[in-house]
N, C-alpha and C positions, 0 to 999 in steps of 0.2 A: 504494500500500500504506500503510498506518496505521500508521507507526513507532511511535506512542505504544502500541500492542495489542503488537507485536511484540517489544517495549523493558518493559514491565511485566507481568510473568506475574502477578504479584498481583493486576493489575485483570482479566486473563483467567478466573484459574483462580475468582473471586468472584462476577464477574459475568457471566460464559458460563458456565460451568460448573457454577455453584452450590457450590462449594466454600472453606472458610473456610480461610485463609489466616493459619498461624501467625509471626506477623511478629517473632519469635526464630530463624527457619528460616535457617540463616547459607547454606543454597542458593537463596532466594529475596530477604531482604533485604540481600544485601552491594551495596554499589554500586560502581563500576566496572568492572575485568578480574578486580577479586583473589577472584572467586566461584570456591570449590573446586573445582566440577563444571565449569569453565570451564580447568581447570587437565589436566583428561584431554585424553588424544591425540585426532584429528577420529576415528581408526581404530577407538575403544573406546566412543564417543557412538555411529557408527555400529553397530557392533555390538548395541549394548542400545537403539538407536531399531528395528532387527532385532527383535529379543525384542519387543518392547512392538508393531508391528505383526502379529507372527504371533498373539498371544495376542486383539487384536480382531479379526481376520481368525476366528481356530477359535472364538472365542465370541459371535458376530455371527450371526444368523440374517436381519438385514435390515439392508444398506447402504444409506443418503441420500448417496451422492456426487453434492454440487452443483457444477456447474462452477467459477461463478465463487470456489466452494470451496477447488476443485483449482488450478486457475490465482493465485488469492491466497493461498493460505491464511489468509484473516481467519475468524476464527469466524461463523458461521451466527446470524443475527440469531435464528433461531428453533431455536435447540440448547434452550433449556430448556423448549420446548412440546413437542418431539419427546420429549427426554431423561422428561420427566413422563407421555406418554402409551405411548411404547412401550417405556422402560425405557433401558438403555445400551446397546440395538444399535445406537442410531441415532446415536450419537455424530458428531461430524464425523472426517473423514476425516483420520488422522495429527494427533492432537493436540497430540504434542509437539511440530510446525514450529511452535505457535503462541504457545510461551512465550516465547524471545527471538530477536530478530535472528539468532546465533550460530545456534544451533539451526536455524534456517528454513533458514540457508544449508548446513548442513550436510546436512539430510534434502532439498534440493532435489540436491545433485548425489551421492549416493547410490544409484545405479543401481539394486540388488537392493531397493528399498524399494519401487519403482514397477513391478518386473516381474511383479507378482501384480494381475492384471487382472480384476476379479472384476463380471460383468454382473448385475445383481439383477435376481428378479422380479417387484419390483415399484420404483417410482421415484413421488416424489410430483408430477415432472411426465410421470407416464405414457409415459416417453419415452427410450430407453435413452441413456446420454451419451457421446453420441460424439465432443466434445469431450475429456473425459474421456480415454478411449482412448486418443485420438491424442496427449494429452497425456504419457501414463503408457507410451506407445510410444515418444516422443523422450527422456525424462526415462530411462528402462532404458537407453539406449546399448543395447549390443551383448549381455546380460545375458539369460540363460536365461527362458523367460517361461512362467507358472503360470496358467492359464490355466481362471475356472473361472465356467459359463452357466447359473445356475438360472432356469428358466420356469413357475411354476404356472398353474393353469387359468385362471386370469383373465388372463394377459397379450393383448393384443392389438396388439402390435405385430411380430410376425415378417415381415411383408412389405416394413418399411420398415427393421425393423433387421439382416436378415441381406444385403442387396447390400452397407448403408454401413456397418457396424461388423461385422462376420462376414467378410468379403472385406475388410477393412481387417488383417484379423486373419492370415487366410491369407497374405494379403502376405507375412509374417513366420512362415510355418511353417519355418522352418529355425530358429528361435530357441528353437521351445515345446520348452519341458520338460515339462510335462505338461499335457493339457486334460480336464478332469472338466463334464460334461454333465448336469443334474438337470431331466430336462422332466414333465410332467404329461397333455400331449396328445401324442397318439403323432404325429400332424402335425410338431410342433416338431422333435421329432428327426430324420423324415426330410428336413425344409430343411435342416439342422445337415448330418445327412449326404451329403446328396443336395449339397450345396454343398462339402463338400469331393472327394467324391467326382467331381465335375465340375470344379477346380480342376486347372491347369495344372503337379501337381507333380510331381518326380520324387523326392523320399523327404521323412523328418523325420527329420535326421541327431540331432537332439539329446533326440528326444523318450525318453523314459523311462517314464511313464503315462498308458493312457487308461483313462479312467472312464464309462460310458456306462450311465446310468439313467433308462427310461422308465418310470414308473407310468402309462401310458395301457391301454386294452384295443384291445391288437394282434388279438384273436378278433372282433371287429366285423364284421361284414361289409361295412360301409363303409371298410375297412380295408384290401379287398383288394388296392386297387393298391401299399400299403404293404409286406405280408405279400410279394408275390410280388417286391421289390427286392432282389437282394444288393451290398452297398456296397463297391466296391474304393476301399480309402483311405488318400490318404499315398502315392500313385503306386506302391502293393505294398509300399513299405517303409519301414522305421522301425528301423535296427538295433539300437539300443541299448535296446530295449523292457523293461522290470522286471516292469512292474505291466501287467496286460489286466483289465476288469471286464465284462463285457457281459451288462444287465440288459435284456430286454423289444428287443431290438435283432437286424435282421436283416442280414447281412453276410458276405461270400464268403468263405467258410474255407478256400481254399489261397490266397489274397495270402500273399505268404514272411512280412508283419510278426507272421504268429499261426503259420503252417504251419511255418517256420523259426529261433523266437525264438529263438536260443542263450545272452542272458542274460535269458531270463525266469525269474522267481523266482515271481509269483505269478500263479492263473488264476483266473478268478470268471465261469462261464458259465452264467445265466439268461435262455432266450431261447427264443421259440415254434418259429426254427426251426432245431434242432441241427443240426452237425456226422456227415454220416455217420460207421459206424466207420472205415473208411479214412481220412476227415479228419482225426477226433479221433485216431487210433492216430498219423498223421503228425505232427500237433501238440505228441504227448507224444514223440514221437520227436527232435523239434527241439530240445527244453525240458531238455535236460539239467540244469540248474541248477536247474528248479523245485523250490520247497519247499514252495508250499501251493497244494490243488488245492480248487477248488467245483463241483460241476457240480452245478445241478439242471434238473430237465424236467420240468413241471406239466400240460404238453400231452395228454397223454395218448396220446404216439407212441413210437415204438420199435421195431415191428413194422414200419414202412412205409418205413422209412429207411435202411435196409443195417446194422442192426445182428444180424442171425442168424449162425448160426454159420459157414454156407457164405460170407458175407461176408466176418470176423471170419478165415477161411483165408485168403483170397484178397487180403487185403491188399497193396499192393504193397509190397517188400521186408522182405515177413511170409510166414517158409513155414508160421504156423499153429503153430507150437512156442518158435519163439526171445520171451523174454520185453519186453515193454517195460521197458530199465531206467528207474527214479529213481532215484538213487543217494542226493539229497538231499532228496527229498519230507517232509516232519515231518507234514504235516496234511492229512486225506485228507475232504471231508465231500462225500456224495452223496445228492440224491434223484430216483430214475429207477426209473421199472418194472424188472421184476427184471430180463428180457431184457438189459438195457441195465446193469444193477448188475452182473452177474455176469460177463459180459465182461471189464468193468475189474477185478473181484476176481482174473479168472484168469489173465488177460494183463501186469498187471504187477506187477514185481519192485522191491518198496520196500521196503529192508531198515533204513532212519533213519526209519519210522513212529511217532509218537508218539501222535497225535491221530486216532482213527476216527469217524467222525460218518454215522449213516446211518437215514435218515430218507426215509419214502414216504407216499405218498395212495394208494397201488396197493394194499398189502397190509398185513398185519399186520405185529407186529416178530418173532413165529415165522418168518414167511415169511422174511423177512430173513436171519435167522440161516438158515438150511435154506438158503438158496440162499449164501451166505456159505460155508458149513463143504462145499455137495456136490461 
């Protein structure tokens, strides 16, 4: 390691950086221990080295995490050709390890700093880092893990990245706290899925959110062996689930972690192939806690999938009269053929309604209201 890089933030932040350097700054030029910010507890540096990771994390749309990056932290010989040509997403990874000694050693054993694992889809050696990973998997300790896989259409490496760094990953699904999935080709997600789904687990005790967004066309016909998969995942369960998103994503809806959520709060289901009533009525049955609900269906189904009335009776332990409570529901936003809208209008009982949002490709917004108010 480069003590004279790690030991001088002045020549870092000037000449990696491109930043001028006010050398009155009594936090950059004091010399020895007597530097103010040197004078905070390790508990309150960690803290705001916190803050200063999540705000590159949510304002990053493309990470360069280079290994030997990760593993030294010396600045990136070529930060100022990145930084010029795509802006400051491409910063290097945790800049502050790079101003002094103190600092490096502080954000190295920092557990919650390393447990936001985040796989970009694109890498400028093409190549997802799986150094990296395993790096930011010893460096968390035992530390809840965030967990999050963007893949756009151009990536081409899923066959080599999900046995080594995807099942490097599941290793550790007792850890994740949440995993958020952003793919482009509907392919992508089913290895994603189809790999946990084929994993040796018996729950995610810790997990809290899944996010699950494919912009691929799941209606392809080359699609089909995809279309007909339901994904049982997380071994059925996940009990401390909050947050469910399911975009463009097909997957068995009585596993208990959706059929059963007792503290889910939020639901977000876009997906070609819905939940019969009996599922979804069981769903909201579990959900006592939910506050915010999404359902839409662009498919153009409804009719085919037990959502009629004689269904919609026949629910099990639904005599057809008793209402689905939410007790906590605030935000209601639906868009489903009416079949399918009016069900949910008439079946359940949401009395902390705040937000109504209702929107279709089916009918007009007369329609809406008319089937709303009959």
């Amino acid at each position: 390691m480069d003590g004279r890089l790690l030991t001088n933030p002045e020549t870092v932040l000037r000449e990696k950086f491109g930043i001028r350097v006010n050398l009155n700054n009594p936090f950059l030029h004091s010399t020895g221990d007597s530097r103010p910010i040197h004078k905070l507890p390790v508990d309150v540096l960690s803290y705001l080295f916190e803050i200063v990771a999540d705000g590159l994390r949510n304002a990053t749309t493309r990470h360069e995490v280079l290994t030997d990056d990760l593993d030294n932290h010396k600045p990136s010989r070529n930060v100022s050709k990145f930084m010029s040509r795509s802006g400051p997403a491409l910063t290097p990874w945790l800049p502050v390890s790079q101003v002094c000694r103190h600092w490096h050693d502080i954000t190295i054993s920092t557990p919650s700093l390393w447990a936001v694992i985040h796989i970009p889809f694109w890498t400028r050696s093409q190549c997802p880092p799986f150094r990296c990973v395993a790096t930011q998997l010893e460096r968390s300790k035992g530390f809840p893990l965030d967990i999050r896989i963007n893949l756009d259409k151009f990536c081409n490496h899923p066959s080599v990245f999900f046995p080594m760094v995807f099942n490097t990953l599941l290793a550790h699904i007792r850890r994740w706290g949440s995993i958020e999935v952003q793919v482009t080709k509907t392919e992508h997600m089913y290895e994603i899925l189809d790999a946990i789904s084929k994993a040796r687990i018996s729950t995610a005790p810790q997990l809290a959110s899944i996010v699950l967004l494919c912009h691929g066309n799941m209606f392809a016909s080359s699609k089909d062996y995809i279309k007909s998969k339901r994904f049982i995942l997380f071994g059925g369960s996940a009990p401390h689930l909050k947050t469910i998103s399911l975009n463009g994503v097909n997957i068995d809806w009585n596993q208990p972690w959706i059929s059963s959520a007792s503290n889910l709060m939020t639901l977000e289901i876009n997906v070609s192939s819905v939940p019969s009533w009996t599922q979804f009525a069981t769903i909201l049955r579990g959900a006592p806690n939910l506050q915010v609900l999404v359902f839409n269906n662009d498919t153009h189904l409804g009719r085919d999938i037990g959502w009629n009335d004689l269904d919609v009776g026949n629910t099990h332990g639904d005599n057809g009269t008793d209402p689905i409570r939410l007790p906590k529901l605030r935000q209601l936003d639906i868009s489903l053929p009416n079949a399918m809208a009016v069900q949910i209008y008439r079946k359940c009982h949401i009395p902390t309604l705040k937000k109504l949002t209702i929107s279709s490709c089916y009918h007009n917004s007369q329609e809406d209201v008319d089937a709303l108010v009959a």
